[in-house]
Wavefront OBJ file of the C-alpha trace (Angstrom):
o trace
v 103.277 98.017 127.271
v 100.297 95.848 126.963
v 96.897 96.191 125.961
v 94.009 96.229 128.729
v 91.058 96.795 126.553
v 88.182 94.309 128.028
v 89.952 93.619 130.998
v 87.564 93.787 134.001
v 89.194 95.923 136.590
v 87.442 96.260 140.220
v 88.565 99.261 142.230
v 87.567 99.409 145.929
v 86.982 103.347 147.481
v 86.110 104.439 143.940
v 83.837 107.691 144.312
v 86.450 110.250 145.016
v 90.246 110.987 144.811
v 93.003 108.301 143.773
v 89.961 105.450 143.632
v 88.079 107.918 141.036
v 90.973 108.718 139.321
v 91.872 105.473 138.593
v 88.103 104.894 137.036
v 88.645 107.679 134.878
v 92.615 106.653 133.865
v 91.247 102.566 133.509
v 88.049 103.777 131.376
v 89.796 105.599 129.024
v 91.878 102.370 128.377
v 88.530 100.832 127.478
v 88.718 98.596 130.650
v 85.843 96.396 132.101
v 84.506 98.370 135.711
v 83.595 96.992 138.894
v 83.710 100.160 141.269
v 82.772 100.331 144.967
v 82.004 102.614 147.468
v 79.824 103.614 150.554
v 78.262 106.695 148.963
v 76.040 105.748 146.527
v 75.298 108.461 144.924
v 78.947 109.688 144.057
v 79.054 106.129 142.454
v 76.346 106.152 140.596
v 76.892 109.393 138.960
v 80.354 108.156 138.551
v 79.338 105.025 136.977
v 76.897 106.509 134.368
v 79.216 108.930 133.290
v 81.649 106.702 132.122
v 79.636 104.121 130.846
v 78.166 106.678 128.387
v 81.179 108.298 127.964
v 83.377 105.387 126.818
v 80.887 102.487 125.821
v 82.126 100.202 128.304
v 80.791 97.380 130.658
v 80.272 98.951 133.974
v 79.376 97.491 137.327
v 78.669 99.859 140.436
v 78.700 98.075 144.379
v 77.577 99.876 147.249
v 79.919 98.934 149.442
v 82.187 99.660 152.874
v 85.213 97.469 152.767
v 84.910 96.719 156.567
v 81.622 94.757 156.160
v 82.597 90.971 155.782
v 79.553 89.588 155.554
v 78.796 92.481 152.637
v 81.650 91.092 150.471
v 81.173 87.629 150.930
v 77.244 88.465 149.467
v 78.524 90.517 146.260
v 78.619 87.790 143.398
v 82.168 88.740 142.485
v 82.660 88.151 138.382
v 86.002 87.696 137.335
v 88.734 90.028 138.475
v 91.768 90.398 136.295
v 92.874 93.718 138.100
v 92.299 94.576 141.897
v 93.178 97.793 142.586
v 92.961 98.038 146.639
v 92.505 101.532 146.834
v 89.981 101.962 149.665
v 91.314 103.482 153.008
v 91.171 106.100 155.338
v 93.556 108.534 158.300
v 92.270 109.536 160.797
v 94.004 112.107 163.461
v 97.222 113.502 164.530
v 97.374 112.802 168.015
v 100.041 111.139 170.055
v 99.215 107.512 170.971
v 98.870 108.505 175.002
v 95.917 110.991 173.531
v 94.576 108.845 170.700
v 91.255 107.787 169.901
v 90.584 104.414 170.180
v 87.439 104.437 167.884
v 90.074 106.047 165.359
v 92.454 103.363 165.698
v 89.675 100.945 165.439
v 88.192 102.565 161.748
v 91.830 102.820 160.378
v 92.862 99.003 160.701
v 89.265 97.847 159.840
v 89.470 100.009 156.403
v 92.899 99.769 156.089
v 94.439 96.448 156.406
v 91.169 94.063 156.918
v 89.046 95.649 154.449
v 91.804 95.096 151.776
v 92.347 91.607 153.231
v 88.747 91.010 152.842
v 88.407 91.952 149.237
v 91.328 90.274 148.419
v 90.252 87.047 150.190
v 87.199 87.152 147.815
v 88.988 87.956 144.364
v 92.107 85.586 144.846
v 91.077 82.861 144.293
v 89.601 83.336 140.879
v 93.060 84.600 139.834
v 95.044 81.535 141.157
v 92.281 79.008 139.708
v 92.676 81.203 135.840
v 96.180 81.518 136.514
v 96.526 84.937 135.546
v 95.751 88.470 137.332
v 97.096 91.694 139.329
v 96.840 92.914 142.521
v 97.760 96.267 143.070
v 97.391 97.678 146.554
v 97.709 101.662 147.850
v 100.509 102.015 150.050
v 101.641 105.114 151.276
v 105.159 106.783 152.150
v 104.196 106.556 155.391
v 104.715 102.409 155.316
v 108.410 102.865 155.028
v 108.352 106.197 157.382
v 106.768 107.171 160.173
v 105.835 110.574 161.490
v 105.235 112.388 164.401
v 101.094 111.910 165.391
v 101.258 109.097 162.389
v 101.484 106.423 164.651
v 98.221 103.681 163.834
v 97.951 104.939 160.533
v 102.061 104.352 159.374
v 101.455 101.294 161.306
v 98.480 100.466 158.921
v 100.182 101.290 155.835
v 103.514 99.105 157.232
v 100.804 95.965 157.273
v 99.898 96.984 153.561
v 103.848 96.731 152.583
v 104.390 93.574 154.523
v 100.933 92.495 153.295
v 101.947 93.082 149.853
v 105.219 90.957 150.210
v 103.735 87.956 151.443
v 101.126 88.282 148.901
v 103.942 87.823 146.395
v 105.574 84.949 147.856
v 102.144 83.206 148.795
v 101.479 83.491 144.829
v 105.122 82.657 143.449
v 104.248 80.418 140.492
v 100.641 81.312 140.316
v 100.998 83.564 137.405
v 99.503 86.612 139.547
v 101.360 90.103 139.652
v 101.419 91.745 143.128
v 102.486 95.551 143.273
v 101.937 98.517 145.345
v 102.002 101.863 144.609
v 103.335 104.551 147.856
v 102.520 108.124 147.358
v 103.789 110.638 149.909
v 101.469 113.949 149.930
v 98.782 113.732 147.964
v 95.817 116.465 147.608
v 92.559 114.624 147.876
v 89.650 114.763 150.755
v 92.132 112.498 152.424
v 93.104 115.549 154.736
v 89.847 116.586 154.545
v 88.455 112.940 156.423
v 91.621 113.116 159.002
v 90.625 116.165 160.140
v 87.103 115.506 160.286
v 85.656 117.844 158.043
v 87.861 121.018 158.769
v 88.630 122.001 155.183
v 90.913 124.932 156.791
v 93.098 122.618 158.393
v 93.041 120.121 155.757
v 94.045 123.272 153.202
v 96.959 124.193 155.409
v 98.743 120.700 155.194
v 99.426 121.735 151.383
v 100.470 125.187 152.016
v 103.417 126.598 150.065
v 104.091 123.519 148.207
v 102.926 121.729 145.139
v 101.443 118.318 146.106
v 100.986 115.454 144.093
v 97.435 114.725 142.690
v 95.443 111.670 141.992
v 96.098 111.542 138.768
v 99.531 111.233 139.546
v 99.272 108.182 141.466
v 96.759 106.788 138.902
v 99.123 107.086 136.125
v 101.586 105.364 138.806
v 98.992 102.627 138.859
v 98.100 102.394 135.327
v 102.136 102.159 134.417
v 102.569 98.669 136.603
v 99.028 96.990 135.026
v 100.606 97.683 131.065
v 103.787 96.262 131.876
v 104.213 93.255 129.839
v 103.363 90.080 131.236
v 106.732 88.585 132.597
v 107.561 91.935 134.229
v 106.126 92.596 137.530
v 106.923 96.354 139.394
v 106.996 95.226 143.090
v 106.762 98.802 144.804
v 106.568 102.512 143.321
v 107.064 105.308 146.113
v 106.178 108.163 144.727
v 106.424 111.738 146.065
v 106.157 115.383 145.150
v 109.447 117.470 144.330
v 108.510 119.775 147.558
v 108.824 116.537 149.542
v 112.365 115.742 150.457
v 111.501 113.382 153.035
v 108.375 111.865 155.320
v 108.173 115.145 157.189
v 110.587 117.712 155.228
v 108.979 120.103 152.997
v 110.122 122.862 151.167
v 107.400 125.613 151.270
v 106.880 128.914 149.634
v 106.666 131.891 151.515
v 103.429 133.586 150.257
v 104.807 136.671 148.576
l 1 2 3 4 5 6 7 8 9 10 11 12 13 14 15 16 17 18 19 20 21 22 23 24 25 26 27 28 29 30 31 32 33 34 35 36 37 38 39 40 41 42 43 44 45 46 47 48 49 50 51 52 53 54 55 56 57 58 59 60 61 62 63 64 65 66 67 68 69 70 71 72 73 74 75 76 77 78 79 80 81 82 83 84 85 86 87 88 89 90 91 92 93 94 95 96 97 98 99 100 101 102 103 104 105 106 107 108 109 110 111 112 113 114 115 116 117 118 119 120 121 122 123 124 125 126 127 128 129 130 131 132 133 134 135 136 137 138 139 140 141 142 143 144 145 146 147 148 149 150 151 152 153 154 155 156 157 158 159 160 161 162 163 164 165 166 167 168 169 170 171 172 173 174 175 176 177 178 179 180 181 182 183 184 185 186 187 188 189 190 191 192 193 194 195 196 197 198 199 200 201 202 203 204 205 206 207 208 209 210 211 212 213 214 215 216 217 218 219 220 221 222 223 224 225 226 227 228 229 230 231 232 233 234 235 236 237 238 239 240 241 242 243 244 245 246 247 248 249 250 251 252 253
């Protein structure tokens, strides 16, 4: 396990669930912050919390991951861990009653918004020689599910994305690993469904989910490996998940 005090770590989609859990888990190792997000005021608070709390360097970016132009303005410092967190699902319906405009916000978060970021960090890493990408996967890469359809196909890009990334960098000295949680309870739900908390509460019924600090701690385990040791891919998932779509669940008593 290796030290990551004064590293400077940027994590995209920072200001709530698995991207502000990572914050907390990547503060407390006394890292350097860059954290974005689109609400500012979740970031900020964020931000000044930790700063004060743990006496590190911290940077705050507004920022939506889909907004090119936005990313190529930020005056990126140097990157030693990327943590490409941001991301979004929306709906459950079948692709002959699918949204386009859905479709359209999950592959512009999903797989362009972390190919943007990346695009802007890389090549810092490959000029030092040295740094980590670590990109949010999710179960549903390697499995689909029934209504999943655009969103297992966006999280399919972020495993084959991952791979190339790898063999694009073989001999650069830069670590490439994702981490693939099956169900996790966040707002994620919360977003899909548009704001019906009800519906989003009922997807975790009778079973214990996993949380963000779960995947966090997933996270922080493949940044302290030591250096010559790189963990390609973690899927992750909670006990009451057998499988993409099997889950044991309590009947209430």
């Amino acid at each position: 396990m290796i030290s990551l005090a004064g590293k400077r770590v940027l994590v995209t989609g920072a200001t709530s669930g698995i991207g502000e859990a990572c914050a907390r888990v990547f503060a407390e190792e006394w890292c350097a912050l860059v954290l974005t997000g689109r609400r500012e005021d979740r970031l900020q608070s964020l931000g000044r919390e930790l700063a004060e709390l743990h006496g590190i360097e911290l940077t705050t970016i507004v920022l939506d991951v889909r907004d090119l132009e936005g990313i190529r303005a930020v005056p990126w410092p140097e990157i030693d861990l990327l943590i490409n967190n941001a991301g979004l699902g929306l709906g459950l319906d079948p692709i002959q009653k699918g949204s386009i405009e859905e479709w359209d916000e999950m592959i512009d978060a999903n797989i362009k918004g972390l190919l943007y970021v990346t695009r802007a960090i890389l090549p810092g890493m490959v000029e030092r020689g040295s740094g980590h990408v670590i990109n949010l996967g999710s179960a549903a890469g390697h499995w689909v599910y029934p209504g999943g359809n655009v969103y297992c196909a966006t999280k399919s890009a972020v495993k084959a994305l991952t791979e190339a990334m790898r063999l694009d960098l073989a001999g650069a000295g830069i670590r490439v690993s994702s981490v693939d949680p099956g169900m996790v309870e966040t707002e994620f739900s919360v977003i899909r469904f548009r704001g019906d908390a009800a519906r989003a509460k009922s997807v975790y019924a009778g079973m214990t989910p996993l949380t963000a600090e779960d995947v966090a701690d997933a996270i922080l385990f493949c940044a302290t490996r030591s250096p010559h040791v790189n963990i390609n891919e973690v899927v992750m998932m909670p006990v009451d998940q057998a499988g993409i779509a099997t889950v044991n669940r309590k009947k209430p008593a």
